[in-house]
PDBQT receptor file of N, H, CA, C and O in Angstrom, charges set to zero:
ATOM      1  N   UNK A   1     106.430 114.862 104.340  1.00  0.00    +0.000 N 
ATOM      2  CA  UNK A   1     105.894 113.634 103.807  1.00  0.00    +0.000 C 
ATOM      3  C   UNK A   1     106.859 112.969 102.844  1.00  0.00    +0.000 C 
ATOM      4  O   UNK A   1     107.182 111.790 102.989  1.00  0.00    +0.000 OA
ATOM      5  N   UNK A   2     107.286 113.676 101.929  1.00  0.00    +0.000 N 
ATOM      6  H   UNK A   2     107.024 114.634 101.811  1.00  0.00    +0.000 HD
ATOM      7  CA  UNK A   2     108.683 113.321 101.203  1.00  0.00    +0.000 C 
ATOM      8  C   UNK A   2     109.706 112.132 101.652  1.00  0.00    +0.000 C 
ATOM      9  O   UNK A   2     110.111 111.069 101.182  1.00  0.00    +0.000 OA
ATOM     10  N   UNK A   3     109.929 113.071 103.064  1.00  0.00    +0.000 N 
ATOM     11  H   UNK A   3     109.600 113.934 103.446  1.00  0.00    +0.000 HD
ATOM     12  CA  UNK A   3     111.198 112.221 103.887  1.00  0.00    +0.000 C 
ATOM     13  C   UNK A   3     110.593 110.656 104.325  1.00  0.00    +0.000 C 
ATOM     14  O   UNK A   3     110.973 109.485 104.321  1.00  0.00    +0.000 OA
ATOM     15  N   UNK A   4     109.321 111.517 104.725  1.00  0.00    +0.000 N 
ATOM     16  H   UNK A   4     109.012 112.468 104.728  1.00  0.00    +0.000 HD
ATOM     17  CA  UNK A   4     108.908 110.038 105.041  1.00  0.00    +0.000 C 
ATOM     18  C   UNK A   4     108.692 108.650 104.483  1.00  0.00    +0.000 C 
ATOM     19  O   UNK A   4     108.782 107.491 104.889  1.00  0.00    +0.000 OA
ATOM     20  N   UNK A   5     108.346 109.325 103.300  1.00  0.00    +0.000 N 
ATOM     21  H   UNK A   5     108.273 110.267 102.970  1.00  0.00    +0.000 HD
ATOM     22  CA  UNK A   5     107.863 108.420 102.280  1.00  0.00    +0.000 C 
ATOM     23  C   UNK A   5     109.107 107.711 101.774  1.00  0.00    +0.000 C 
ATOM     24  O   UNK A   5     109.165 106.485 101.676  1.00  0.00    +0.000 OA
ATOM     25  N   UNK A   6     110.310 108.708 101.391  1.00  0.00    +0.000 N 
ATOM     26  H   UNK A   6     110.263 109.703 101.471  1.00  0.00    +0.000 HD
ATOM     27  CA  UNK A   6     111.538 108.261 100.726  1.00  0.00    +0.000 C 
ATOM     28  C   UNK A   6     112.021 107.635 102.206  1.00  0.00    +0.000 C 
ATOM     29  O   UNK A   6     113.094 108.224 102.335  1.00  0.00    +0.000 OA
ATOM     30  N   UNK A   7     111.966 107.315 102.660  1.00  0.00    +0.000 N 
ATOM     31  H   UNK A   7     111.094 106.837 102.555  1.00  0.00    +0.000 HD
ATOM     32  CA  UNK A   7     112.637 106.261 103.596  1.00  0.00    +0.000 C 
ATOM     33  C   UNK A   7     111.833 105.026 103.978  1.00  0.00    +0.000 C 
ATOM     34  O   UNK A   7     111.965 104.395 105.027  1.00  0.00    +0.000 OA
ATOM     35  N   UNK A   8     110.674 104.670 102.629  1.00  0.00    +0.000 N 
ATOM     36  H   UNK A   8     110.567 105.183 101.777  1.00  0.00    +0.000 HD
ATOM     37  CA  UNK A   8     109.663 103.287 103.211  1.00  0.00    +0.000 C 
ATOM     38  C   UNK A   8     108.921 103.695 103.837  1.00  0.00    +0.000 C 
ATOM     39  O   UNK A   8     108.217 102.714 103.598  1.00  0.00    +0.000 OA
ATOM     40  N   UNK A   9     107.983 104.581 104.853  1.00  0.00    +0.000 N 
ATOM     41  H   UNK A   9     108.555 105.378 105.048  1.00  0.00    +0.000 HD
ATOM     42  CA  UNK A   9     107.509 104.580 105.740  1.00  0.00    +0.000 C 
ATOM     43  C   UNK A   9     105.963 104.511 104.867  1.00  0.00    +0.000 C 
ATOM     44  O   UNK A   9     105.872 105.093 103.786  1.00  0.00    +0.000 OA
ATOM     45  N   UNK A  10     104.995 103.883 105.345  1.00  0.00    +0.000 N 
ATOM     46  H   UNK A  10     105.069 103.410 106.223  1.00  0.00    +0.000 HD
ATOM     47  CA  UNK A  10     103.373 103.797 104.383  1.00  0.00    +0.000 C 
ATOM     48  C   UNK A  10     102.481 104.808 105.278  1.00  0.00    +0.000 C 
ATOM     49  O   UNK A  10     102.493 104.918 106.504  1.00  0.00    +0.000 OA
ATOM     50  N   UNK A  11     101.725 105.498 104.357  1.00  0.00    +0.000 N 
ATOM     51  H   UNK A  11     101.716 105.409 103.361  1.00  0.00    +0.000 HD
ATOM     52  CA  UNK A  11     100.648 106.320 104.716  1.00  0.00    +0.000 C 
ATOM     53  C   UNK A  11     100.353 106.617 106.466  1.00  0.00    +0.000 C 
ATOM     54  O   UNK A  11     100.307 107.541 107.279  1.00  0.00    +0.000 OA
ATOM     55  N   UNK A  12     100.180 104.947 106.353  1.00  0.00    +0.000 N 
ATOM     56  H   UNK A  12     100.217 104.197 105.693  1.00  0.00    +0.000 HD
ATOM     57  CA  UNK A  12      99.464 105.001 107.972  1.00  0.00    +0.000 C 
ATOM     58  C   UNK A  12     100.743 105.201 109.044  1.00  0.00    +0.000 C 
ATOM     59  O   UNK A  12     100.532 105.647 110.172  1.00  0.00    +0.000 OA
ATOM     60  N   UNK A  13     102.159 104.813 108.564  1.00  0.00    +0.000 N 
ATOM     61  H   UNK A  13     102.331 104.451 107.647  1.00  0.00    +0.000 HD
ATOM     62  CA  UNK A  13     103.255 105.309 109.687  1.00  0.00    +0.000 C 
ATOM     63  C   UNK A  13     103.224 106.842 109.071  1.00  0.00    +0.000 C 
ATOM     64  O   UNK A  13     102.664 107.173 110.116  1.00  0.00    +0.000 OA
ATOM     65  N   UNK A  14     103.276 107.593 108.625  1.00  0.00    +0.000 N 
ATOM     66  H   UNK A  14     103.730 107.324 107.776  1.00  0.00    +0.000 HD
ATOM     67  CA  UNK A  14     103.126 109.277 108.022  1.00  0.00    +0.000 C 
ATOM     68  C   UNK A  14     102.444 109.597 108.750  1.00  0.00    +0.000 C 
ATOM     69  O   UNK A  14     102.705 110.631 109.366  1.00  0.00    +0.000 OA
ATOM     70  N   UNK A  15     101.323 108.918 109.012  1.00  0.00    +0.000 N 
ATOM     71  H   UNK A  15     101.111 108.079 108.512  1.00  0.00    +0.000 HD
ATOM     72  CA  UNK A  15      99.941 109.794 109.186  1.00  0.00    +0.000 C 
ATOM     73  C   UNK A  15      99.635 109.767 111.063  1.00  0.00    +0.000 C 
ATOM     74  O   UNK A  15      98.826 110.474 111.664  1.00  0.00    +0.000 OA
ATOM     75  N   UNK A  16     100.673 108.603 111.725  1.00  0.00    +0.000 N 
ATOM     76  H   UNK A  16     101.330 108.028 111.237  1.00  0.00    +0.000 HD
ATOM     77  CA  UNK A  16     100.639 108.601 113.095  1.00  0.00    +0.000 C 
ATOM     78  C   UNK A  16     101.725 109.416 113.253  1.00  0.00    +0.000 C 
ATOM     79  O   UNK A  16     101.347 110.310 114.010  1.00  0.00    +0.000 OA
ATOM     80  N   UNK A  17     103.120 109.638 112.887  1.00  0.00    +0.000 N 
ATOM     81  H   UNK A  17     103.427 108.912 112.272  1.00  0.00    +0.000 HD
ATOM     82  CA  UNK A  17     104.131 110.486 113.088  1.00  0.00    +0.000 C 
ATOM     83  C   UNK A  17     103.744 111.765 113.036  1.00  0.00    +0.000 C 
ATOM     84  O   UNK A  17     104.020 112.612 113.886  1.00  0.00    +0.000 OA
ATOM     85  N   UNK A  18     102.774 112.024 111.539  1.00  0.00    +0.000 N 
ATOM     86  H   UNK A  18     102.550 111.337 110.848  1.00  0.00    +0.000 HD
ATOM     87  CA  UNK A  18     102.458 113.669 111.367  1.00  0.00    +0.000 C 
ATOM     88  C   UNK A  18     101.172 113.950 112.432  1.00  0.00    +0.000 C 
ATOM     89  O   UNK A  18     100.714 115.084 112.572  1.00  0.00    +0.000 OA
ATOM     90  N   UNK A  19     100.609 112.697 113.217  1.00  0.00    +0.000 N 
ATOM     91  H   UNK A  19     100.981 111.775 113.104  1.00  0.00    +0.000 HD
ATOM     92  CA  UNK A  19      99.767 113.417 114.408  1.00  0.00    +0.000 C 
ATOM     93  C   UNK A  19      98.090 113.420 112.713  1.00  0.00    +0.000 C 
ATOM     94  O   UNK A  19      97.010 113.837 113.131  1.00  0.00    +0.000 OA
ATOM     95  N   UNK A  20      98.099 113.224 112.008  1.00  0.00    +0.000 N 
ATOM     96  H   UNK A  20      98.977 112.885 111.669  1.00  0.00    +0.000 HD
ATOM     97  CA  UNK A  20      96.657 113.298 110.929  1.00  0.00    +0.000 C 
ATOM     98  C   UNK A  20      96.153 112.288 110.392  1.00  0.00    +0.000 C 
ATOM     99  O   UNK A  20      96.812 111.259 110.547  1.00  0.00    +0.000 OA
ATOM    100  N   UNK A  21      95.220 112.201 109.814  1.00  0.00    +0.000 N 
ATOM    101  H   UNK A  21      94.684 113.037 109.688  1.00  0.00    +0.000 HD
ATOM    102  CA  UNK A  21      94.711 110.583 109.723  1.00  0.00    +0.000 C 
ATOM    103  C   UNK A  21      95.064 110.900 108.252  1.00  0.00    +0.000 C 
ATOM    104  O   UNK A  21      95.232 111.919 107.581  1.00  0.00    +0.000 OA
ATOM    105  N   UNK A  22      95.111 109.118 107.991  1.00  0.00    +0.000 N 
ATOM    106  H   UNK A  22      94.974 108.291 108.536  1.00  0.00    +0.000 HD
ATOM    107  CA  UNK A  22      95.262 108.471 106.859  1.00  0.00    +0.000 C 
ATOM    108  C   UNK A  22      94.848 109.186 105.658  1.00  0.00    +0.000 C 
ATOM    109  O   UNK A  22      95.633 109.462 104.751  1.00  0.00    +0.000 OA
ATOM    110  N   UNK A  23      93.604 109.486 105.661  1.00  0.00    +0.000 N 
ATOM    111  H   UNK A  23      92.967 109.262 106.398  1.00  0.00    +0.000 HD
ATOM    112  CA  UNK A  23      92.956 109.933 104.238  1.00  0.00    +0.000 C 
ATOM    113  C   UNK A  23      93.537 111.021 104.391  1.00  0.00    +0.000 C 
ATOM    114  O   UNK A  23      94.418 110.992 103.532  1.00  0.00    +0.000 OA
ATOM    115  N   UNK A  24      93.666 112.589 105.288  1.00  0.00    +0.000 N 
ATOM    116  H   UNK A  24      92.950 112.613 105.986  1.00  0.00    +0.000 HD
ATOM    117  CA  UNK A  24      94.950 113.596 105.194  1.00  0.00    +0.000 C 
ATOM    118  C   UNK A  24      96.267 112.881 104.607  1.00  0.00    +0.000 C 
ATOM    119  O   UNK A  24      96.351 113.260 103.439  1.00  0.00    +0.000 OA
ATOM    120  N   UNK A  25      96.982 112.298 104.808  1.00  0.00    +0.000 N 
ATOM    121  H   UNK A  25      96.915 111.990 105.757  1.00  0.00    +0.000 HD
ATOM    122  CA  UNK A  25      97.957 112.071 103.902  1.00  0.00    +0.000 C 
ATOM    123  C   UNK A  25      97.605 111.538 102.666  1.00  0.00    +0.000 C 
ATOM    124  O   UNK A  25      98.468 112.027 101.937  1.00  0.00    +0.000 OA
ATOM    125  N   UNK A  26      96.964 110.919 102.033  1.00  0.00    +0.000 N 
ATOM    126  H   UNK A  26      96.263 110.522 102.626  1.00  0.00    +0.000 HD
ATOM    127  CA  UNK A  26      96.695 110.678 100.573  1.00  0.00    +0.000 C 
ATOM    128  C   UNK A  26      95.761 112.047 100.407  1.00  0.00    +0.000 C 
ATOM    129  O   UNK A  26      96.438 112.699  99.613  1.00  0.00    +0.000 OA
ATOM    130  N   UNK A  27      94.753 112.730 100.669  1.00  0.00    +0.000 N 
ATOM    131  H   UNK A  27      94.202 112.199 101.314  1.00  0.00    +0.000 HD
ATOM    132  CA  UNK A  27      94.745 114.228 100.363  1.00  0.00    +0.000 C 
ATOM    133  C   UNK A  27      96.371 114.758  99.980  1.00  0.00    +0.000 C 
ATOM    134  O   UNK A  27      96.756 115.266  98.927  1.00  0.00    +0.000 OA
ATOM    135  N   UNK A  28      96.903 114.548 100.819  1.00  0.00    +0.000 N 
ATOM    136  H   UNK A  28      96.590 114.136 101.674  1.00  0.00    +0.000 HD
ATOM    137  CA  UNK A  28      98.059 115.490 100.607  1.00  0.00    +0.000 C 
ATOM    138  C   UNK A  28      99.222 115.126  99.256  1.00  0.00    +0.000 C 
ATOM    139  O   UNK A  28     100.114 115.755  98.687  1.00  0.00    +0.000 OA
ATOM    140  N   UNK A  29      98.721 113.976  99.164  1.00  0.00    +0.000 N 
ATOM    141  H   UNK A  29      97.996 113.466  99.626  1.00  0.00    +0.000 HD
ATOM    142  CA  UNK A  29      99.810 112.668  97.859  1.00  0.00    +0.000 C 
ATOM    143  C   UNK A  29      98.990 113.598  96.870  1.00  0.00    +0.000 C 
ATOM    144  O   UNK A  29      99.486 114.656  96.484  1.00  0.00    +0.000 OA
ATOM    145  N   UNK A  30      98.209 113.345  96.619  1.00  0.00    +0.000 N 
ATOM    146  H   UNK A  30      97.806 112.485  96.933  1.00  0.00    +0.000 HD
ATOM    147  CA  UNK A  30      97.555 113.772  95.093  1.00  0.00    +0.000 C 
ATOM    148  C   UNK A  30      97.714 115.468  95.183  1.00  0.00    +0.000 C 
ATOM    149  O   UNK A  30      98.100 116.033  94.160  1.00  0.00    +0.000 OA
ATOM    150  N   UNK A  31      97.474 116.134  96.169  1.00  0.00    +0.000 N 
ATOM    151  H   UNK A  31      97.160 115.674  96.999  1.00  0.00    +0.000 HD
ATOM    152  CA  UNK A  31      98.235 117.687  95.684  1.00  0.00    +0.000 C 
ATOM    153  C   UNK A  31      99.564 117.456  95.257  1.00  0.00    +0.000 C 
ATOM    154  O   UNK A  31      99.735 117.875  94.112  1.00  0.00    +0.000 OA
ATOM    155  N   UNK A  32     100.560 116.945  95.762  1.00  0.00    +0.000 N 
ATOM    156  H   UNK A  32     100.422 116.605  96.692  1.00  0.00    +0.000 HD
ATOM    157  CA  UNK A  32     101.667 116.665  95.512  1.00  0.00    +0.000 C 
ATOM    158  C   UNK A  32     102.085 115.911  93.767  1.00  0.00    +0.000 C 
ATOM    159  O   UNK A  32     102.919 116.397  93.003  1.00  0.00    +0.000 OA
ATOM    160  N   UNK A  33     101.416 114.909  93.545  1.00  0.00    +0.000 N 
ATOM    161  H   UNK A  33     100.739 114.515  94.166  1.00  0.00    +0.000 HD
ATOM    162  CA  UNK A  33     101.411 114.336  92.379  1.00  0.00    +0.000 C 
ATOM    163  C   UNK A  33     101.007 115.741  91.541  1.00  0.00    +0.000 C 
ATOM    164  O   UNK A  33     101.799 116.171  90.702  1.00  0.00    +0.000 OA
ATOM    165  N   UNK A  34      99.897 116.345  91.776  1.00  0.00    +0.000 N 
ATOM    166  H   UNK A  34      99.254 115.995  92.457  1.00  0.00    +0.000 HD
ATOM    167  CA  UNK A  34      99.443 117.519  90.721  1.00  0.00    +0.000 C 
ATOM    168  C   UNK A  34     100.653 118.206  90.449  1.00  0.00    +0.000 C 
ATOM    169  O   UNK A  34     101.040 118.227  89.281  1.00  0.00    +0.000 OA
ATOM    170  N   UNK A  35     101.392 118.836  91.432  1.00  0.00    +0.000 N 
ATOM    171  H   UNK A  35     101.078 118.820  92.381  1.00  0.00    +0.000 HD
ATOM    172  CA  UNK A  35     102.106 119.848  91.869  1.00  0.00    +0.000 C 
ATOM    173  C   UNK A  35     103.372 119.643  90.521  1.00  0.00    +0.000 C 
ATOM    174  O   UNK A  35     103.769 120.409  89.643  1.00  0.00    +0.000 OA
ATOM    175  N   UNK A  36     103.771 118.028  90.946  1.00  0.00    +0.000 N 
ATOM    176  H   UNK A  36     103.449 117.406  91.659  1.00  0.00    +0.000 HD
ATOM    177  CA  UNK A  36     105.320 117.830  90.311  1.00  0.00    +0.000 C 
ATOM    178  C   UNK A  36     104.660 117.225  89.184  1.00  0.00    +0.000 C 
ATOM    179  O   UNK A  36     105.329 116.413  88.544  1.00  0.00    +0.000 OA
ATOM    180  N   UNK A  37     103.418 117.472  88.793  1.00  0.00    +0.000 N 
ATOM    181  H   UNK A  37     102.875 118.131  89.313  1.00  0.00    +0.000 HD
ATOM    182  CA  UNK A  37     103.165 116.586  87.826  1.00  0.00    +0.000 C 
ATOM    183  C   UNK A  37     103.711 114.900  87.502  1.00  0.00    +0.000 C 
ATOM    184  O   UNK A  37     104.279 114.454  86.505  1.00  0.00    +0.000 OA
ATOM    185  N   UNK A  38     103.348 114.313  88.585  1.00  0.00    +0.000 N 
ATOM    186  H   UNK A  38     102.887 114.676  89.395  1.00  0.00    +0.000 HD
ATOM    187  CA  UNK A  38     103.791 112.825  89.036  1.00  0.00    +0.000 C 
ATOM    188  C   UNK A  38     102.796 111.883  88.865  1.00  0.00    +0.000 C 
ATOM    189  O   UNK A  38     101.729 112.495  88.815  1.00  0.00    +0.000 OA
ATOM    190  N   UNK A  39     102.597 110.542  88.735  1.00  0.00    +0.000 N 
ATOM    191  H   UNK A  39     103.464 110.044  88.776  1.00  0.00    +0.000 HD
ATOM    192  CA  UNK A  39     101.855 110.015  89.070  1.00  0.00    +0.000 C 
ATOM    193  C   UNK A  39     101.793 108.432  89.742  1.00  0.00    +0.000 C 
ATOM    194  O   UNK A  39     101.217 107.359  89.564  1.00  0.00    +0.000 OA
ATOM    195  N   UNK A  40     102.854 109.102  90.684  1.00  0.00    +0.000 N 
ATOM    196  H   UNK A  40     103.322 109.973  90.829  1.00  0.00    +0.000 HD
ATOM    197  CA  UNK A  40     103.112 108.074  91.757  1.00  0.00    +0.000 C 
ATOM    198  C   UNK A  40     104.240 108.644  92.696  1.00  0.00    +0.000 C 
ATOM    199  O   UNK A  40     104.874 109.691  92.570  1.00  0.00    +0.000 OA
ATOM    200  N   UNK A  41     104.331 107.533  93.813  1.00  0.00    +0.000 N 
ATOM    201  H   UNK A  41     103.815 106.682  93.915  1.00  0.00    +0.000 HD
ATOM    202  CA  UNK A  41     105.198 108.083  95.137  1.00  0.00    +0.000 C 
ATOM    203  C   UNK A  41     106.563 108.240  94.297  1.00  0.00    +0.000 C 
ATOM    204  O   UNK A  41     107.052 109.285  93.866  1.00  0.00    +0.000 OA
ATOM    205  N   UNK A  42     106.963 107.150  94.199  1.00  0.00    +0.000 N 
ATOM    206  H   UNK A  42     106.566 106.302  94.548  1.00  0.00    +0.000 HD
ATOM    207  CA  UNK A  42     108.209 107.052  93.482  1.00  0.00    +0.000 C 
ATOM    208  C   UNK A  42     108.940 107.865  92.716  1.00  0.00    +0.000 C 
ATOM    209  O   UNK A  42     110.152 108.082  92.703  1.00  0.00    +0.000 OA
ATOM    210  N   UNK A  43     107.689 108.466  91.814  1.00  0.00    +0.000 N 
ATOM    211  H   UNK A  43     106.705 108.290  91.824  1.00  0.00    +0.000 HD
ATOM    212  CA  UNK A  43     108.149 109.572  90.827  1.00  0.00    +0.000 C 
ATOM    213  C   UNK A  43     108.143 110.672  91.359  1.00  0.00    +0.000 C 
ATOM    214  O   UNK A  43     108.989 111.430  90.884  1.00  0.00    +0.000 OA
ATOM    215  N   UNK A  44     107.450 111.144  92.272  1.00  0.00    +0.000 N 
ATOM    216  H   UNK A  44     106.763 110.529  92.658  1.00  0.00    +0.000 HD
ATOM    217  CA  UNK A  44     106.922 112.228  93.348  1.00  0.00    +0.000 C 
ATOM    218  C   UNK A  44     108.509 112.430  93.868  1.00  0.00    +0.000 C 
ATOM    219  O   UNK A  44     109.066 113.487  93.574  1.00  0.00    +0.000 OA
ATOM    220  N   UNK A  45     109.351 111.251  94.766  1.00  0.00    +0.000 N 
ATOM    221  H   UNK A  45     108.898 110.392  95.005  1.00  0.00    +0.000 HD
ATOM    222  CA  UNK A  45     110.026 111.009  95.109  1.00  0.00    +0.000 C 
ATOM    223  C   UNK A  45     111.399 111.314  94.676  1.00  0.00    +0.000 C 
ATOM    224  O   UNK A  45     112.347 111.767  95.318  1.00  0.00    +0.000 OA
ATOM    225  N   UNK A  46     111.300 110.985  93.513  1.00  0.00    +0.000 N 
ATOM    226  H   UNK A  46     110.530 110.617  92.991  1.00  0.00    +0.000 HD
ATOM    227  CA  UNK A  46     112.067 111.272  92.225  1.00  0.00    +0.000 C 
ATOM    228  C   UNK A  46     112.835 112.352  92.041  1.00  0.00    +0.000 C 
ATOM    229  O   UNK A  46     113.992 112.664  92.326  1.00  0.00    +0.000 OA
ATOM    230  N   UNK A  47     111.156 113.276  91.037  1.00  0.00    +0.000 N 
ATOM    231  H   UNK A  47     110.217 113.023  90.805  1.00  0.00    +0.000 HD
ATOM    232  CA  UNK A  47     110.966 114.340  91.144  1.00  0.00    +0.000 C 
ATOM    233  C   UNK A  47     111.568 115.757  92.438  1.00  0.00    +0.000 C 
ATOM    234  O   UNK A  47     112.154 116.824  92.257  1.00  0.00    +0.000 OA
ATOM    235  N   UNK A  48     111.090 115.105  93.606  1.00  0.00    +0.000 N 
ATOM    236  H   UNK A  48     110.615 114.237  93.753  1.00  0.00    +0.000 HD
ATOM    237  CA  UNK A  48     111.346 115.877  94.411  1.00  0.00    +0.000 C 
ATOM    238  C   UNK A  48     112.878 116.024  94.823  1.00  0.00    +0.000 C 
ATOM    239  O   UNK A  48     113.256 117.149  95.152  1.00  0.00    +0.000 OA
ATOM    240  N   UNK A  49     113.659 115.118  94.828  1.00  0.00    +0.000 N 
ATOM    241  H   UNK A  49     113.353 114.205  94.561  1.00  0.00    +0.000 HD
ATOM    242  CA  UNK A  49     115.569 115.061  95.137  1.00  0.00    +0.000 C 
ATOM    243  C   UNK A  49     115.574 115.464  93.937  1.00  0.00    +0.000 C 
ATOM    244  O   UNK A  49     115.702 116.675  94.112  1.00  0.00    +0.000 OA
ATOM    245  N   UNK A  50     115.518 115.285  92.674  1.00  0.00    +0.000 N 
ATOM    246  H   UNK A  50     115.414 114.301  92.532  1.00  0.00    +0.000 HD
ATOM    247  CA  UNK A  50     115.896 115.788  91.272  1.00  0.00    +0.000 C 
ATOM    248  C   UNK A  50     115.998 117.425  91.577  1.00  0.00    +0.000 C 
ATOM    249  O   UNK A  50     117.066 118.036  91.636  1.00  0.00    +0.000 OA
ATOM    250  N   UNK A  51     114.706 118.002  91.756  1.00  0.00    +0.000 N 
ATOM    251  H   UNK A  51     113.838 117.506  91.708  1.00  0.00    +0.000 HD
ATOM    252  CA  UNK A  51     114.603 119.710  91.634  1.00  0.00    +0.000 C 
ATOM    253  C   UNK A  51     115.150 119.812  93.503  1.00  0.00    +0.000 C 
ATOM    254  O   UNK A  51     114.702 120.911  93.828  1.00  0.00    +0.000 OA
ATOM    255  N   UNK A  52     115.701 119.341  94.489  1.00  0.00    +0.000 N 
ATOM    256  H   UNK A  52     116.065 118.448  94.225  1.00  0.00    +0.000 HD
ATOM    257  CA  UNK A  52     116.203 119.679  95.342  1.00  0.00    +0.000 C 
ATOM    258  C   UNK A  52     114.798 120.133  96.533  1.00  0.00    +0.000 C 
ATOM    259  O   UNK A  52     114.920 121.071  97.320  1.00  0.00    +0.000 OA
ATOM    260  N   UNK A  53     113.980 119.576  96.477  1.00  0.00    +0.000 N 
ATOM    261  H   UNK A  53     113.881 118.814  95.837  1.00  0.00    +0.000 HD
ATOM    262  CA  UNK A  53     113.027 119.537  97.306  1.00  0.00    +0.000 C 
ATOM    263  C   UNK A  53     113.581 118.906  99.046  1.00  0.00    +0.000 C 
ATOM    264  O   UNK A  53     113.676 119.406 100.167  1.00  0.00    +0.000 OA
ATOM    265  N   UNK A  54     113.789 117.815  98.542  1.00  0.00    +0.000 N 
ATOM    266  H   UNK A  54     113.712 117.409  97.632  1.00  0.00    +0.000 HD
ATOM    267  CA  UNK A  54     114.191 117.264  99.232  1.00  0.00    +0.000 C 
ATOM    268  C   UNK A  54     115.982 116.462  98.911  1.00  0.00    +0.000 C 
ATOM    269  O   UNK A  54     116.377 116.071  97.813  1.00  0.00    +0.000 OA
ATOM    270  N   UNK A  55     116.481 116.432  99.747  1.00  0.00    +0.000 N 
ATOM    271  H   UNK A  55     116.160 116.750 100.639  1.00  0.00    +0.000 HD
ATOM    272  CA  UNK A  55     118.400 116.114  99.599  1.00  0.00    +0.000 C 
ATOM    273  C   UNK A  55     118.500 114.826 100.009  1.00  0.00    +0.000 C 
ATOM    274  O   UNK A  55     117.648 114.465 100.821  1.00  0.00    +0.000 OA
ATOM    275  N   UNK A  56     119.379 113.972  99.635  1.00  0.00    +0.000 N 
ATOM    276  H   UNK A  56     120.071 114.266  98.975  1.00  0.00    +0.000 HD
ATOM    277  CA  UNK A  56     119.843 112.651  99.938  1.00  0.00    +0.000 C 
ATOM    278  C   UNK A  56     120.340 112.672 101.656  1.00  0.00    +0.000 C 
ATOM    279  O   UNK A  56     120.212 111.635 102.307  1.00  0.00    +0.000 OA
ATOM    280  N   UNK A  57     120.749 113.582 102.125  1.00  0.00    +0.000 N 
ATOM    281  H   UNK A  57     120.853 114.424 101.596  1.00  0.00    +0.000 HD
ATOM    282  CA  UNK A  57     121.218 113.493 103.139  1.00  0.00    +0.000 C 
ATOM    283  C   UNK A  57     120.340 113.683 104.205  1.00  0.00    +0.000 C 
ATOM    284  O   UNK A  57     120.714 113.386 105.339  1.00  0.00    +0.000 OA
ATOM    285  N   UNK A  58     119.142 114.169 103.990  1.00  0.00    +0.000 N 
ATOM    286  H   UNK A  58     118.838 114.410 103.069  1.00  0.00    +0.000 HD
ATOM    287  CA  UNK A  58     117.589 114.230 105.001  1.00  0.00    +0.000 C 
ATOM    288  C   UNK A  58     117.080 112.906 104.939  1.00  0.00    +0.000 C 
ATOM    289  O   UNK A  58     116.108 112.623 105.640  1.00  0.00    +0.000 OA
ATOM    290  N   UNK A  59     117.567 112.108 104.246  1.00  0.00    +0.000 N 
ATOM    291  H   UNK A  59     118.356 112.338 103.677  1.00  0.00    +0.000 HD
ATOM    292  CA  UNK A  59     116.748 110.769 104.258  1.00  0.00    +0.000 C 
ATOM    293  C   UNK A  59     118.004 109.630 104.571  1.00  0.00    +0.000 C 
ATOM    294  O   UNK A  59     119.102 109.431 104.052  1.00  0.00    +0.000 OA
ATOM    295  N   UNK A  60     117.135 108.904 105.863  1.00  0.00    +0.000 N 
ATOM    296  H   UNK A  60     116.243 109.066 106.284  1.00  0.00    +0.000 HD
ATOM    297  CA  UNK A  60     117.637 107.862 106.895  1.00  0.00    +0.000 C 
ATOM    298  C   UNK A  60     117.264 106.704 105.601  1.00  0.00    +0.000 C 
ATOM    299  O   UNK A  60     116.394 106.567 104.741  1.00  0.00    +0.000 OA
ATOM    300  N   UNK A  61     118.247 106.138 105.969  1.00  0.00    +0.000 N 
ATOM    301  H   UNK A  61     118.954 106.250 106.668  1.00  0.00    +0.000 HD
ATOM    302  CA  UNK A  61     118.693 104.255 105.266  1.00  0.00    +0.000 C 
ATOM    303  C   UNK A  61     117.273 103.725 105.923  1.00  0.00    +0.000 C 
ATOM    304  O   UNK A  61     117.063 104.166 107.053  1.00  0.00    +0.000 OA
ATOM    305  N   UNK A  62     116.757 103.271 105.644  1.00  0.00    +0.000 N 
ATOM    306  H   UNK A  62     116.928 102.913 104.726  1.00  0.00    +0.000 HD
ATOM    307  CA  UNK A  62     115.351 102.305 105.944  1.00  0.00    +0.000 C 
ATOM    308  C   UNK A  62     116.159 101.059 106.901  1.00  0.00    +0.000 C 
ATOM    309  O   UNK A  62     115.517 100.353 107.679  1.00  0.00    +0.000 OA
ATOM    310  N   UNK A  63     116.910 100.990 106.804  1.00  0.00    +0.000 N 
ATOM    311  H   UNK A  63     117.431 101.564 106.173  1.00  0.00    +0.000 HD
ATOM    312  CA  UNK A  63     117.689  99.506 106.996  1.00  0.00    +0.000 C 
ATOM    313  C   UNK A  63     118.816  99.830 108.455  1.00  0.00    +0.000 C 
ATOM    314  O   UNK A  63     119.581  99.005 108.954  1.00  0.00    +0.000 OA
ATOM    315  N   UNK A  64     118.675 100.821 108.756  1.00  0.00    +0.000 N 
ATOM    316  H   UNK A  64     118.054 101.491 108.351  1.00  0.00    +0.000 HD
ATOM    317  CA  UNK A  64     119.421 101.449 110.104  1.00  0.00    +0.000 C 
ATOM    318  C   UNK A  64     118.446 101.427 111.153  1.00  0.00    +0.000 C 
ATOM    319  O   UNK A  64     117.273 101.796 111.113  1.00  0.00    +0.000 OA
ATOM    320  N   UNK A  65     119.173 100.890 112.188  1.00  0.00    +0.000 N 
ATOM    321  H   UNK A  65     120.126 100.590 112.220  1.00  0.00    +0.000 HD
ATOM    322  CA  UNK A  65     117.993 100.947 113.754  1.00  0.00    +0.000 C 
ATOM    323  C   UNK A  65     117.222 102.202 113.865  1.00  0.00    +0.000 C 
ATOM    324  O   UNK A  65     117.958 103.118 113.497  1.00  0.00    +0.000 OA
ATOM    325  N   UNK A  66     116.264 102.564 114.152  1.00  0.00    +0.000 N 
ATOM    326  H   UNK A  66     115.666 101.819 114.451  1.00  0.00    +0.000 HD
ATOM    327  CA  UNK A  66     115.471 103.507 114.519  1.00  0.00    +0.000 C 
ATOM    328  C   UNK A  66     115.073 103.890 115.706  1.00  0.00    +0.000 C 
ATOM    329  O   UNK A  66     114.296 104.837 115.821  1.00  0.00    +0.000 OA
TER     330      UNK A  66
């Protein structure tokens, strides 16, 4: 969800890619916010490349063909 998120993608593209509905992915945002103690994507986002959760190099340019 991370990747997804850190590359633009909104809930409802997450939630058709991960195959789960919508409200499963915001279930899953607010464990996440608890987790990194966040209280938002951004910071979540943040947070998560900061402690190496996720790496700059797993995440596609938003702005590159798909």
């Amino acid at each position: 969800m991370y990747r997804g998120a850190a590359e633009g993608k909104t809930d409802k593209e997450i939630s058709i890619i991960l195959g789960i509905s919508t409200s499963t992915v915001r279930f899953h945002w607010q464990n996440i916010f608890k987790k990194l103690a966040a209280n938002g994507r951004t910071y979540a986002i943040t947070k998560a490349l900061r402690q190496q959760i996720i790496t700059p190099a797993s995440i596609r340019n938003p702005c590159q063909n798909r």
